[in-house]
C-alpha positions in Angstrom: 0.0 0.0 0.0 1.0 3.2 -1.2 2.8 5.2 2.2 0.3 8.1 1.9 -2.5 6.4 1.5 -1.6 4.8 4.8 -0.6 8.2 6.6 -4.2 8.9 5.3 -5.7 5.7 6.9 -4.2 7.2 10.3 -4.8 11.2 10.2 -7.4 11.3 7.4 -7.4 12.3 4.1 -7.9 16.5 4.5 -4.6 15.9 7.4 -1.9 14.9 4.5 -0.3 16.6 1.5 2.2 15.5 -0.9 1.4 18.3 -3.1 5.0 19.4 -4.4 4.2 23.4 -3.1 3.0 22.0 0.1 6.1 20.4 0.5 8.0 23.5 -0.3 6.7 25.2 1.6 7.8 22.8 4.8 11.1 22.7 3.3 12.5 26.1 4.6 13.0 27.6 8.4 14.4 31.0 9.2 17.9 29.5 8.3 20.1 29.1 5.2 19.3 25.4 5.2 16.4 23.6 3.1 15.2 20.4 2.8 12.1 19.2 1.0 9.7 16.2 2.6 7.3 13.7 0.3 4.6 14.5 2.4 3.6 16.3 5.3 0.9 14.9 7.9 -1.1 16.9 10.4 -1.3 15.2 13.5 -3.7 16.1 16.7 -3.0 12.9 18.7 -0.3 10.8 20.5 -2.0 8.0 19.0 -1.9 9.4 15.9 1.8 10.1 16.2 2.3 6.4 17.8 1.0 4.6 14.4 2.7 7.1 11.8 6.1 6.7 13.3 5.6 2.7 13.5 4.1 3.2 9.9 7.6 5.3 9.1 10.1 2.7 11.1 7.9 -0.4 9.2 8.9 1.2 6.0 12.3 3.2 6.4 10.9 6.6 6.2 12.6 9.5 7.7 10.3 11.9 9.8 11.3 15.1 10.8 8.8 16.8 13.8 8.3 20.5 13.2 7.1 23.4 15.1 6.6 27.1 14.0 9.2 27.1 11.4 11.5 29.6 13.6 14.3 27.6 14.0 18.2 29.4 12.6 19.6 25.9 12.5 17.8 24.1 9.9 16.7 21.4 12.7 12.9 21.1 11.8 13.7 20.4 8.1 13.6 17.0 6.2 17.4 17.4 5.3 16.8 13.3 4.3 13.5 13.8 2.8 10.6 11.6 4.3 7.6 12.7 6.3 7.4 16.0 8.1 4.7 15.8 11.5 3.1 19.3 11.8 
């Protein structure tokens, strides 16, 4: 099963994006740094957070948790791709 489709199973269907300017748009912070996810998921429960990150380990994905954006290090981006949790 496709990996989206699955995040979509968990957080539903309006809580996911892979658009490529949705992604973009996670890719930056306040810093020099970028790095652009496959997807994005918008979570509003530990369980929700519990199944997508054994979802991610199960398949290998990187996930990257991310706050406001504010950061000047770079350390909310998806430097290795993956899944960002918003």
């Amino acid at each position: 099963m496709d990996f989206v489709k699955s995040l979509q199973e968990i957080v539903g269907t309006g809580n996911v994006t892979a658009s490529s300017v949705d992604c973009l748009a996670y890719s930056r912070d306040m810093s020099i740094h970028a790095g652009v996810p496959q997807a994005v998921a918008f979570v509003s429960t530990t369980e929700q957070v519990a199944a997508i990150m054994a979802l991610a380990d199960s398949r290998k994905v990187p996930v990257t948790a991310r706050g406001t954006g504010s950061s000047v290090t770079g350390a909310v981006l998806a430097i290795k791709g993956g899944l960002v949790l918003d």
